[in-house]
ZAVO-516861 format. One record per residue (C-alpha): residue number from 1; residue in three letters; x, y, z. Coordinates in nm, 4 decimals, m for minus. Layout:
BEGIN
{num NUM | residuo ALA | px X | py Y | pz Z}
...
END
This chain:
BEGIN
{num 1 | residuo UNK | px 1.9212 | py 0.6484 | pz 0.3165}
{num 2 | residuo UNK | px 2.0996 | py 0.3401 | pz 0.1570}
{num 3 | residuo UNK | px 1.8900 | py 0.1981 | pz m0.0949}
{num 4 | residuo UNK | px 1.6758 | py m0.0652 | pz 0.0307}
{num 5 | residuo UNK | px 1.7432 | py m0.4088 | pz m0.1651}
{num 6 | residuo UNK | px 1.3731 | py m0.4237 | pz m0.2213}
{num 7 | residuo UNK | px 1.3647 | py m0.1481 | pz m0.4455}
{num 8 | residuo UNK | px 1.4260 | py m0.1559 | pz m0.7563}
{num 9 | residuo UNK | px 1.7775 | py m0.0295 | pz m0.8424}
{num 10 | residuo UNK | px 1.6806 | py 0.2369 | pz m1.1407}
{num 11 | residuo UNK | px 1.3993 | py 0.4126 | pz m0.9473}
{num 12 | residuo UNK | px 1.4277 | py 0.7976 | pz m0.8819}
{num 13 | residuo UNK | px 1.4487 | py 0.8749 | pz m0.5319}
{num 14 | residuo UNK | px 1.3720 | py 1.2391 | pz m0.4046}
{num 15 | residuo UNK | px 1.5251 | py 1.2949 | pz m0.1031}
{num 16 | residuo UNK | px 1.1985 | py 1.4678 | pz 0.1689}
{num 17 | residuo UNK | px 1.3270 | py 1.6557 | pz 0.4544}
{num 18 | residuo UNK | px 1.1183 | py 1.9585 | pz 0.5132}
{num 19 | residuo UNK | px 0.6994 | py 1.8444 | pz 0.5005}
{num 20 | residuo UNK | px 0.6236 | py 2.2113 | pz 0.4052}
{num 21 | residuo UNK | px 0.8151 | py 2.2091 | pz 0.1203}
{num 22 | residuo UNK | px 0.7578 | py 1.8279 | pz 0.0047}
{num 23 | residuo UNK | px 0.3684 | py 1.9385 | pz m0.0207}
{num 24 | residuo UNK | px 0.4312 | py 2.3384 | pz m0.1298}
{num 25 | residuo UNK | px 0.5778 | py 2.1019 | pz m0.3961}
{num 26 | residuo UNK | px 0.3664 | py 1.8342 | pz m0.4741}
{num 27 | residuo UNK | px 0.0511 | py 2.0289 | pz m0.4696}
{num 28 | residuo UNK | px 0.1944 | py 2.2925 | pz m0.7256}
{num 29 | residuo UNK | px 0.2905 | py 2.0241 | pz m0.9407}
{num 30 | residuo UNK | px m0.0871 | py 1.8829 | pz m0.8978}
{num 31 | residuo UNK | px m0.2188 | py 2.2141 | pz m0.9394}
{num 32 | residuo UNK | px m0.0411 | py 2.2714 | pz m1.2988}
{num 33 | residuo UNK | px m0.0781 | py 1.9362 | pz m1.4382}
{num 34 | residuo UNK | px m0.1783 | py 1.9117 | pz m1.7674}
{num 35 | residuo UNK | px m0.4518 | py 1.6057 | pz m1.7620}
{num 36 | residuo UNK | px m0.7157 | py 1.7208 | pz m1.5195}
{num 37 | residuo UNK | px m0.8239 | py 1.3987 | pz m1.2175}
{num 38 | residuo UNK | px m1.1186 | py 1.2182 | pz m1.3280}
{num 39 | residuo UNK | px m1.2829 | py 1.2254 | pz m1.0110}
{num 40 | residuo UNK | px m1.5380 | py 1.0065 | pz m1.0506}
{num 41 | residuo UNK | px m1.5803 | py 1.0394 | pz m0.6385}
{num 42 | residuo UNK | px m1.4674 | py 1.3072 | pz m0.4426}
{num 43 | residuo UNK | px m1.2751 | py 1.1194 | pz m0.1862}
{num 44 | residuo UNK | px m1.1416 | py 0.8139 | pz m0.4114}
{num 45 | residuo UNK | px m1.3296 | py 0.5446 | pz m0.4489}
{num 46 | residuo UNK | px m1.3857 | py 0.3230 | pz m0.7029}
{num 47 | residuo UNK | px m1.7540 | py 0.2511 | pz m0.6440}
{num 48 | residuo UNK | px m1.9120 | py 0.3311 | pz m0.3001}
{num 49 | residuo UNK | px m2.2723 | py 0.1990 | pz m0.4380}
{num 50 | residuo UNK | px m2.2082 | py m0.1512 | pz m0.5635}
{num 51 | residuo UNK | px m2.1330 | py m0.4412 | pz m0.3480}
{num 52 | residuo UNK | px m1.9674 | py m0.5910 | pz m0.5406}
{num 53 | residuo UNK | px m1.7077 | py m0.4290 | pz m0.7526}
{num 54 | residuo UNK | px m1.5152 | py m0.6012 | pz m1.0281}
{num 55 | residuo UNK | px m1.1024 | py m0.5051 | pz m1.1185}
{num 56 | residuo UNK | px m0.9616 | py m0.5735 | pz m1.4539}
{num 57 | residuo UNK | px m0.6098 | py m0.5532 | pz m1.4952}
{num 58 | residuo UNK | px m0.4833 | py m0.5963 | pz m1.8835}
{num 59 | residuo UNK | px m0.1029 | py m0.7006 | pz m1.8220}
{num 60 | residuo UNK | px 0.1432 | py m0.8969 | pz m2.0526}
{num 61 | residuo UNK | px 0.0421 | py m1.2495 | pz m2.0803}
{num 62 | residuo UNK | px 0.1936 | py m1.5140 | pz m1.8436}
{num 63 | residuo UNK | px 0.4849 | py m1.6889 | pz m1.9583}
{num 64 | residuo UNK | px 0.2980 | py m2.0107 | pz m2.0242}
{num 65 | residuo UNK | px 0.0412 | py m1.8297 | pz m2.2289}
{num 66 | residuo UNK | px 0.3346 | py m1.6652 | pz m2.4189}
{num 67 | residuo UNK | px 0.4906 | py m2.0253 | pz m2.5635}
{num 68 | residuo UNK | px 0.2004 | py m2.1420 | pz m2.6313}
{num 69 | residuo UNK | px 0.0705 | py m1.8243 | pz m2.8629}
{num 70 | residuo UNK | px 0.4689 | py m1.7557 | pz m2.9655}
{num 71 | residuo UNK | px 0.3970 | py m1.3515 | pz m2.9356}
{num 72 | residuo UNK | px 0.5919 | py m1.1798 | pz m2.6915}
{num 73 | residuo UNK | px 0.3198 | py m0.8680 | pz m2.6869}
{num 74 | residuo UNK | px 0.0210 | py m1.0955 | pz m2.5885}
{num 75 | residuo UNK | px m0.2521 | py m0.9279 | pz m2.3417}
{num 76 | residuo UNK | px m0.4028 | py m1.0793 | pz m2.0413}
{num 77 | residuo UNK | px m0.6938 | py m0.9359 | pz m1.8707}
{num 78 | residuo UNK | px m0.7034 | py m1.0966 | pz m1.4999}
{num 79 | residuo UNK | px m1.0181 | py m1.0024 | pz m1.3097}
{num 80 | residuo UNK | px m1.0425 | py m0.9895 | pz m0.9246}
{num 81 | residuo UNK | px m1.3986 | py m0.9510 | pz m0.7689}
{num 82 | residuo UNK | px m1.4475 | py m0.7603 | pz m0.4394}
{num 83 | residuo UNK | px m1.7155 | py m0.7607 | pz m0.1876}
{num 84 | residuo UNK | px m1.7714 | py m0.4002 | pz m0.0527}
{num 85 | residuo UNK | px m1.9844 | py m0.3641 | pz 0.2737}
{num 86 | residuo UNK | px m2.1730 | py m0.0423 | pz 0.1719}
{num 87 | residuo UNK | px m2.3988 | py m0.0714 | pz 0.4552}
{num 88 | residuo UNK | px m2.1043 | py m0.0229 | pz 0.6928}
{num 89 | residuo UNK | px m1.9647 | py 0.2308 | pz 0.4562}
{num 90 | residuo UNK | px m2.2784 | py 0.4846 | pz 0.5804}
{num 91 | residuo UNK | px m2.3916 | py 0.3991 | pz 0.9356}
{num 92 | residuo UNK | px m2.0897 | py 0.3324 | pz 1.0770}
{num 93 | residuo UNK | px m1.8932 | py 0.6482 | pz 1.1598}
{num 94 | residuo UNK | px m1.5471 | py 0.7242 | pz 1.0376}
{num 95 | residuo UNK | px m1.5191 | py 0.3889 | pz 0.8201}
{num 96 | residuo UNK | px m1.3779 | py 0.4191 | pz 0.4548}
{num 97 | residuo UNK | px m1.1864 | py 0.0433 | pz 0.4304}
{num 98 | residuo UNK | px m1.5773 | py m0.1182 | pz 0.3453}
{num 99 | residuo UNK | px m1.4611 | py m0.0182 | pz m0.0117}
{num 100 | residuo UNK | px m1.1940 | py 0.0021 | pz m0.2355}
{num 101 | residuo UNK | px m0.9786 | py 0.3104 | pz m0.3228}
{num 102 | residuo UNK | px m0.8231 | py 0.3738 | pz m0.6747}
{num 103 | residuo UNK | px m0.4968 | py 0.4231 | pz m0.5144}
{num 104 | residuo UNK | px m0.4945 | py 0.0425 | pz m0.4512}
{num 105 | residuo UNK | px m0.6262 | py m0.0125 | pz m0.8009}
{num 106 | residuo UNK | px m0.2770 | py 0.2766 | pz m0.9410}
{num 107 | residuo UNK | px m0.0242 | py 0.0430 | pz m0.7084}
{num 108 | residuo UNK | px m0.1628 | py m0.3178 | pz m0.7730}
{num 109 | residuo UNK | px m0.1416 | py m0.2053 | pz m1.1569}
{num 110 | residuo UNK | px 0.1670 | py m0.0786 | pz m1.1719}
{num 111 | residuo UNK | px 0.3092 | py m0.4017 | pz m0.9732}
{num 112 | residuo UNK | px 0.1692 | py m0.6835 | pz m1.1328}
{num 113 | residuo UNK | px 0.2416 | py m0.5239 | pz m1.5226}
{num 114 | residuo UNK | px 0.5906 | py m0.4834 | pz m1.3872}
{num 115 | residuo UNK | px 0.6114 | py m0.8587 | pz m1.2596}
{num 116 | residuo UNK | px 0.4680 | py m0.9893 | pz m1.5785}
{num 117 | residuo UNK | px 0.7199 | py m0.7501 | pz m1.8061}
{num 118 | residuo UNK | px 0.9773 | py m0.9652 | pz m1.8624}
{num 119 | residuo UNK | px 1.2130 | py m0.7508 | pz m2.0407}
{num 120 | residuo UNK | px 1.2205 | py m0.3408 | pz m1.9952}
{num 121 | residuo UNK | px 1.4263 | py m0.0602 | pz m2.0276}
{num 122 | residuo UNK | px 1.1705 | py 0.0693 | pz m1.7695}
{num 123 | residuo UNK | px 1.2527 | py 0.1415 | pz m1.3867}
{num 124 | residuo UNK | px 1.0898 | py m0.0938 | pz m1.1479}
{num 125 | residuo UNK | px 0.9731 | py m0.0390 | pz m0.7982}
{num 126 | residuo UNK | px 1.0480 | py m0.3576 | pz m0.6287}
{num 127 | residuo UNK | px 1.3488 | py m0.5504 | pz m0.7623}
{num 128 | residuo UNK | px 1.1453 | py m0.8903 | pz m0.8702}
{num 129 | residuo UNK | px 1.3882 | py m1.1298 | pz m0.6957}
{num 130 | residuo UNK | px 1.3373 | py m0.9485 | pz m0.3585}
{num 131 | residuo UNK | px 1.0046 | py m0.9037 | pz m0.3724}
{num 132 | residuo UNK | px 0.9532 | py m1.2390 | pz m0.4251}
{num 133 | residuo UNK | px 1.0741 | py m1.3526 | pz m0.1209}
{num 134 | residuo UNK | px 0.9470 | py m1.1102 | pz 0.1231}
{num 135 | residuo UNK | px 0.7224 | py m1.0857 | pz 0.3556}
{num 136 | residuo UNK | px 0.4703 | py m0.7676 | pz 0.3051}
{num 137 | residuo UNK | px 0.2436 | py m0.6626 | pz 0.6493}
{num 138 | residuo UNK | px m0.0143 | py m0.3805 | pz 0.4765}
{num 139 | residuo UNK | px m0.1413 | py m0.1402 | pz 0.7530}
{num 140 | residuo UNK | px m0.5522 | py m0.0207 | pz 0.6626}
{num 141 | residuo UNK | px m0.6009 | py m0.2924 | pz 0.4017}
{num 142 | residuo UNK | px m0.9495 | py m0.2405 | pz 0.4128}
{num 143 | residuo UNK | px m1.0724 | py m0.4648 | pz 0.1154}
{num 144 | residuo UNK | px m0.7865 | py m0.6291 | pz 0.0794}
{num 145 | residuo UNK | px m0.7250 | py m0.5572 | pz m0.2569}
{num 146 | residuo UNK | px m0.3666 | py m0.5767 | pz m0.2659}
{num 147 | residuo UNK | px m0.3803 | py m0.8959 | pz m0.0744}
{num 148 | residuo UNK | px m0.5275 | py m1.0257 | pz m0.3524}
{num 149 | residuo UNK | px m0.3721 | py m0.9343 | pz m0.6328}
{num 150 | residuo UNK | px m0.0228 | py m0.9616 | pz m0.4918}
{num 151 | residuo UNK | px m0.0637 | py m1.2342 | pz m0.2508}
{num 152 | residuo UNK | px 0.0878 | py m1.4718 | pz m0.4714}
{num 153 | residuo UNK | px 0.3977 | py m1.3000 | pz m0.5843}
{num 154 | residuo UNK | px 0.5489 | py m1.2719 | pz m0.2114}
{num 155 | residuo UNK | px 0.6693 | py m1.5339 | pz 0.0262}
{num 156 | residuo UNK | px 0.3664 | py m1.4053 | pz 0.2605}
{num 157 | residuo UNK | px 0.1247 | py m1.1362 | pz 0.2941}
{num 158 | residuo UNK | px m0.0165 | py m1.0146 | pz 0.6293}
{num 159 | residuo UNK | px m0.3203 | py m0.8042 | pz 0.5455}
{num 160 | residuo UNK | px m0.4483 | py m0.6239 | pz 0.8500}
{num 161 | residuo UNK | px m0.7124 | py m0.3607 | pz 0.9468}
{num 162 | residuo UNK | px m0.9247 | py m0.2908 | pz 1.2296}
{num 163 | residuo UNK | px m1.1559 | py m0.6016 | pz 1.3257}
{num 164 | residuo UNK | px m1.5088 | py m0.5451 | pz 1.1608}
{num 165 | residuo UNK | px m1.3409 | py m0.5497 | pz 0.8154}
{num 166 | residuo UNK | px m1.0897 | py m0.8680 | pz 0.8962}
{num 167 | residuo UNK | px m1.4337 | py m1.0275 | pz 0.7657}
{num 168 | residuo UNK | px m1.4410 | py m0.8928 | pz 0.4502}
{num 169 | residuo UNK | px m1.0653 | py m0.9354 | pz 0.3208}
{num 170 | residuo UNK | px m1.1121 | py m1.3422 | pz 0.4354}
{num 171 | residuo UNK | px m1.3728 | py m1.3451 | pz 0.2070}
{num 172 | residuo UNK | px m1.2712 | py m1.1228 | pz m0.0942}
{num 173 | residuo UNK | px m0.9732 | py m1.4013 | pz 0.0171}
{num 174 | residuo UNK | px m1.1927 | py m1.6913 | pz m0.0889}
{num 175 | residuo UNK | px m1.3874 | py m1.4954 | pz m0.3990}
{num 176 | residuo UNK | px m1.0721 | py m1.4955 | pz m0.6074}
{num 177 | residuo UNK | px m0.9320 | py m1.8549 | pz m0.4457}
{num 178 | residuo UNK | px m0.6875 | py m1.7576 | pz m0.1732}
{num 179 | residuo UNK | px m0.7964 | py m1.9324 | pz 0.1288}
{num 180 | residuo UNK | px m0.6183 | py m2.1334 | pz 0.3853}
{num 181 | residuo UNK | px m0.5668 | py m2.1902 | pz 0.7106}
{num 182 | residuo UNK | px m0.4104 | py m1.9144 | pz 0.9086}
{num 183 | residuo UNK | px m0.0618 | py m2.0425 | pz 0.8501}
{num 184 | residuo UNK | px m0.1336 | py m1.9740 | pz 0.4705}
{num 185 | residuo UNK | px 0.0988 | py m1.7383 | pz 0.2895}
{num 186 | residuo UNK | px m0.1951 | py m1.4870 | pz 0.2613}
{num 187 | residuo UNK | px m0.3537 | py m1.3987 | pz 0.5532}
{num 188 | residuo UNK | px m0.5945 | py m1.1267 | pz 0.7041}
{num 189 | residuo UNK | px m0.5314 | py m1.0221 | pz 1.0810}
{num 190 | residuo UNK | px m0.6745 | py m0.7128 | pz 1.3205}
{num 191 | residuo UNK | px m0.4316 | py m0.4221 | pz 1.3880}
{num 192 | residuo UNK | px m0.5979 | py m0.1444 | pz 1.5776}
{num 193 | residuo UNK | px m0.3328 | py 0.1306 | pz 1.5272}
{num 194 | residuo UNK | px m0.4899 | py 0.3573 | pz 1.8376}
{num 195 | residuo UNK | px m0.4319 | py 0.0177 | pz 2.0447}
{num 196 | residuo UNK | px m0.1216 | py m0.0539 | pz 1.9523}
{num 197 | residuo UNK | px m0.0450 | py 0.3564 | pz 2.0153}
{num 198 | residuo UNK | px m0.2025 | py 0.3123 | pz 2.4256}
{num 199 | residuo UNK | px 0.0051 | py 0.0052 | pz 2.4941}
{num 200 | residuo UNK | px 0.3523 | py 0.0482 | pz 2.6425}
{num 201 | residuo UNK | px 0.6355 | py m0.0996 | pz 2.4375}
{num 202 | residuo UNK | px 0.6625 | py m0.4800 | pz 2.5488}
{num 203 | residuo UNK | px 0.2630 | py m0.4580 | pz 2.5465}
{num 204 | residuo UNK | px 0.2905 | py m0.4152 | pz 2.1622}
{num 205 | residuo UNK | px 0.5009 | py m0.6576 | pz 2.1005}
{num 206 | residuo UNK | px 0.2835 | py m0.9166 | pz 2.2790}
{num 207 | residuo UNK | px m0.0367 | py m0.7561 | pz 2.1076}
{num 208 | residuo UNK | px 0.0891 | py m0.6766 | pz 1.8169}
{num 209 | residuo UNK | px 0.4014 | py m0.8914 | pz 1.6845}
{num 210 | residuo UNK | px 0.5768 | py m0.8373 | pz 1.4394}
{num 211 | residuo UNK | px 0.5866 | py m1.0948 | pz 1.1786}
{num 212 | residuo UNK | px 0.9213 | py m1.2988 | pz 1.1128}
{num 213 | residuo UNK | px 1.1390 | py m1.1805 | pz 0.8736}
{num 214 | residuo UNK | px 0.9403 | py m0.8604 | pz 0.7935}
{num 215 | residuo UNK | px 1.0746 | py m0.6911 | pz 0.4826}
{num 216 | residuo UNK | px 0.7963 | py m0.3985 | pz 0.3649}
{num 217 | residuo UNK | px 0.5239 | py m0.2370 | pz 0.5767}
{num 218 | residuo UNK | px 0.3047 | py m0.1178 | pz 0.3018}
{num 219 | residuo UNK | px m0.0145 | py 0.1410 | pz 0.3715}
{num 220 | residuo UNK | px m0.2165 | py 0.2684 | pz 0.0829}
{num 221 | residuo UNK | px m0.4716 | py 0.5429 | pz 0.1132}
{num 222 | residuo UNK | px m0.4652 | py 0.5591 | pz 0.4801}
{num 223 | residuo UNK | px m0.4186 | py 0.9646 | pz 0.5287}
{num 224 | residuo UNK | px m0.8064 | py 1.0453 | pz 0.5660}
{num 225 | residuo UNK | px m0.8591 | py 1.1359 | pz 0.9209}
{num 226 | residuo UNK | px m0.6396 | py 1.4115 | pz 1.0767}
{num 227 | residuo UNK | px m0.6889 | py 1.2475 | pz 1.4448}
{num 228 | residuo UNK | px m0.5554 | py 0.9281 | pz 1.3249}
{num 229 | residuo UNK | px m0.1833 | py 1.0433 | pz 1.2225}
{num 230 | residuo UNK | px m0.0457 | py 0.9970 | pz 1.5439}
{num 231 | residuo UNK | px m0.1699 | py 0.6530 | pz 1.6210}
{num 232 | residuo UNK | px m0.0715 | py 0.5565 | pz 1.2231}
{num 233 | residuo UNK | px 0.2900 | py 0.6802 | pz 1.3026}
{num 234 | residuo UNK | px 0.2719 | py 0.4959 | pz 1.5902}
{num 235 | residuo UNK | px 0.2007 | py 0.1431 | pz 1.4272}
{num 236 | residuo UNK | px 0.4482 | py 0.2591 | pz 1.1383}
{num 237 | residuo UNK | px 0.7041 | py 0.2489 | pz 1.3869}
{num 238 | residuo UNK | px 0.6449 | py m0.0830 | pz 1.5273}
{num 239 | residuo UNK | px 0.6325 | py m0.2535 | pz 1.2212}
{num 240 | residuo UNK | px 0.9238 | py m0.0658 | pz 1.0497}
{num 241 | residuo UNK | px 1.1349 | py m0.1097 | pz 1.3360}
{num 242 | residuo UNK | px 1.3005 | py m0.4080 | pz 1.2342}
{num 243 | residuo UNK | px 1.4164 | py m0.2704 | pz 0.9172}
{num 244 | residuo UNK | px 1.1300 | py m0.3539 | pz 0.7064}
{num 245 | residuo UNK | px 1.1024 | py m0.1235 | pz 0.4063}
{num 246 | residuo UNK | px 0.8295 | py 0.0926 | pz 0.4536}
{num 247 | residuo UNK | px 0.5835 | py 0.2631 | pz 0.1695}
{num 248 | residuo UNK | px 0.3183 | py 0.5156 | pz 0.2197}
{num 249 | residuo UNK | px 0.0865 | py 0.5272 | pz m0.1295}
{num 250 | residuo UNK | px m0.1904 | py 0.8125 | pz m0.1110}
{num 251 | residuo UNK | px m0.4032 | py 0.9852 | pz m0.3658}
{num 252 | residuo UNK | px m0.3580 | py 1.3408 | pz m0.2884}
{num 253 | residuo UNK | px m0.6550 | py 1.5231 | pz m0.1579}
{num 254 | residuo UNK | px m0.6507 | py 1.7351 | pz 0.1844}
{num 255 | residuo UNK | px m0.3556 | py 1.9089 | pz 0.1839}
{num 256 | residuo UNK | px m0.3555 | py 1.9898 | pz 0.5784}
{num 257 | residuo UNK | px m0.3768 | py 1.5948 | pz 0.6117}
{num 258 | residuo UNK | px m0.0706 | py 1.5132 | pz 0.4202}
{num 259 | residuo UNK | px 0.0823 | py 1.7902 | pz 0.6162}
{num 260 | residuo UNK | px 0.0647 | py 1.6919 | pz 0.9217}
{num 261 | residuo UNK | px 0.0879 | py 1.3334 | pz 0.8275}
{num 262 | residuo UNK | px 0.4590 | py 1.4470 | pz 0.6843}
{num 263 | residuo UNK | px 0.5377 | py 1.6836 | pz 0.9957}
{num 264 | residuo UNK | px 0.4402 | py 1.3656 | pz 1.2113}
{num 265 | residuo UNK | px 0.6413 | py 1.1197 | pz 1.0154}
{num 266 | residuo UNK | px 0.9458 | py 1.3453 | pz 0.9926}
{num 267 | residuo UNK | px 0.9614 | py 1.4670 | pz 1.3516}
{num 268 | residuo UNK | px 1.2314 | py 1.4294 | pz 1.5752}
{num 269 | residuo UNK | px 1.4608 | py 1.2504 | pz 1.2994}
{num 270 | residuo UNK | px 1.3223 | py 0.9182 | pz 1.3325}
{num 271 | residuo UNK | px 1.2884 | py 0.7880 | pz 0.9633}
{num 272 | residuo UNK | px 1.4877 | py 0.8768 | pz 0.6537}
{num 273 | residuo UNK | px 1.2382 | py 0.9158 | pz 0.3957}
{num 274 | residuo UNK | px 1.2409 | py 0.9455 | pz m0.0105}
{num 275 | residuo UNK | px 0.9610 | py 1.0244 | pz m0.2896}
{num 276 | residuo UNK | px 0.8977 | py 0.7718 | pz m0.5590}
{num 277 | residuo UNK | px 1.0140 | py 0.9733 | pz m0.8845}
{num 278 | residuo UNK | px 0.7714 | py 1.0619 | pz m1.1879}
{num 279 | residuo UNK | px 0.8768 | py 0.7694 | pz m1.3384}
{num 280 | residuo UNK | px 0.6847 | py 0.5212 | pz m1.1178}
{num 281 | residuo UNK | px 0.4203 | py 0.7426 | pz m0.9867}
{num 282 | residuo UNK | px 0.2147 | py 1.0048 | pz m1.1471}
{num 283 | residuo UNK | px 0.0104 | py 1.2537 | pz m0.9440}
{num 284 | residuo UNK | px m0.2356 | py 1.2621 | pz m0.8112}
{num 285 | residuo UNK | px m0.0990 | py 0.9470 | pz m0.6772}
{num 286 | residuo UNK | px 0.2753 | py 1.0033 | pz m0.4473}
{num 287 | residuo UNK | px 0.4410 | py 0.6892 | pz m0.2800}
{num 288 | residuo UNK | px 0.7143 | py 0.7888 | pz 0.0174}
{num 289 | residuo UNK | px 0.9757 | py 0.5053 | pz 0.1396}
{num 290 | residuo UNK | px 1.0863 | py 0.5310 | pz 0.4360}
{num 291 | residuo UNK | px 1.4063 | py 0.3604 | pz 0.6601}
{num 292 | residuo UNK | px 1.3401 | py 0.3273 | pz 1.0201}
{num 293 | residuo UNK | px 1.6437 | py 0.4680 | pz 1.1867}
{num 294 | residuo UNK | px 1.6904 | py 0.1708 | pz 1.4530}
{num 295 | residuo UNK | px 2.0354 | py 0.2571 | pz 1.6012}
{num 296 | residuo UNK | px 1.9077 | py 0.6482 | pz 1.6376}
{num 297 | residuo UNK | px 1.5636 | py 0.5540 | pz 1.7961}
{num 298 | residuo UNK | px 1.6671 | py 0.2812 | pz 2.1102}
END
């Protein structure tokens, strides 16, 4: 796989080919690693009891703040408040995007202090000039997280999830002051990925199209539910089938999941696919890219 111009150019990328090595590999790293998880929950959320959560992100100050305070090493905190649906969360079944995950808090982090470092010796994961023009679709944004926090350093953002929670990212949306009208750079829409998975090919791309100029498909924390995989790969596929760039964040937990998650992925030679070096990512938390192989797969 050619480097995708999105990426940042100093990144490690680990070649995955075989899913039962890739995971005999990541989970012996996990399993030897030296800082045990705080688990806080079992599964990965931040707070399922709350509903309302707050995020605080200390990064390096904005440039303006910077002049005006002359010290290059200045600290801003930025807050974003979430609205959770915790109700949801427990009567209705198989539902986990009513709150947030800390893999969204790991990947928003590790973004936005990159964005605001203006200087580094550090790799980065998306090469700032890119990223700032492209146009990110996330797949299971649940609270919309991301959306939020990095709305407003792409040329658009097309947060999507199944339609009960399309609610809740417009208004975590309007809590932190990104609202608009649906032509708005930032934008929550309804993807049903089992949907998209029943409908023939042209179907899709009447349901489901793809937004103009698509450069990354992003999904974060969406490997939960074993009899999902199929229908995820599916809408991978649609979306990544222009050429987008396409990353696949998880916390690992279920071993069998990622497994067959990586078996599904990888089968038949579709997608080229590459692991996010230590340098970016730390485990528990992994991030895949993958290349759509377009010219193999009409």
């Amino acid at each position: 796989m050619s480097r995708p111009a999105i990426i940042g150019p100093d990144i490690e990328l680990i070649p995955v080919v075989d899913p039962e090595e890739e995971v005999f590999l990541l989970y012996t790293a996990l399993q030897s690693t030296s800082t045990p998880l705080d688990t806080g929950s079992a599964l990965g959320s931040v707070n399922s009891h709350d509903a309302h959560v707050t995020i605080e992100f200390d990064l390096p100050a904005s440039k303006g703040k910077r002049r005006k305070t002359g010290r290059a090493s200045e600290v801003e905190t930025v807050s974003i408040e979430l609205a959770q649906d915790i109700t949801s969360l427990r009567t209705r079944k198989g539902d986990t995007g009513s709150v947030l995950w800390r893999a969204s808090v790991f990947l928003a982090r590790i973004v936005l202090t990159q964005h605001r470092t203006l200087t580094s010796d550090k790799p980065t994961l998306f090469d700032r000039d890119a990223f700032s023009q492209s146009t990110v679709l996330e797949l299971g944004a649940g609270t919309g997280l991301l959306a939020v926090a990095l709305g407003r350093l792409v040329a658009n953002y097309i947060a999507t999830d199944l339609d009960f929670l399309v609610h809740l990212m417009r208004k975590n949306l309007a809590l932190n002051d990104i609202a608009g009208p649906p032509s708005a750079n930032v934008r929550a829409e309804a993807v049903d990925w089992e949907l998209l998975k029943s409908l023939s090919p042209s179907k899709r791309a009447s349901t489901f199209p793809c937004p103009d100029n698509l450069t990354v498909v992003l999904a974060v924390d969406t490997l939960y539910n074993p009899s999902l995989i199929s229908a995820f790969v599916a809408a991978l596929e649609h979306y990544s089938g222009t050429g987008a760039c396409t990353l696949v964040v998880c916390e690992l937990r279920a071993e069998d999941v990622v497994r067959d998650f990586l078996e599904a992925w990888l089968a038949g030679g579709k997608w080229d696919v590459h692991r996010v070096g230590s340098d970016i990512f730390e485990l528990p938390f992994v991030c895949w890219i993958g290349r759509y192989n377009v010219e193999n797969n009409q």
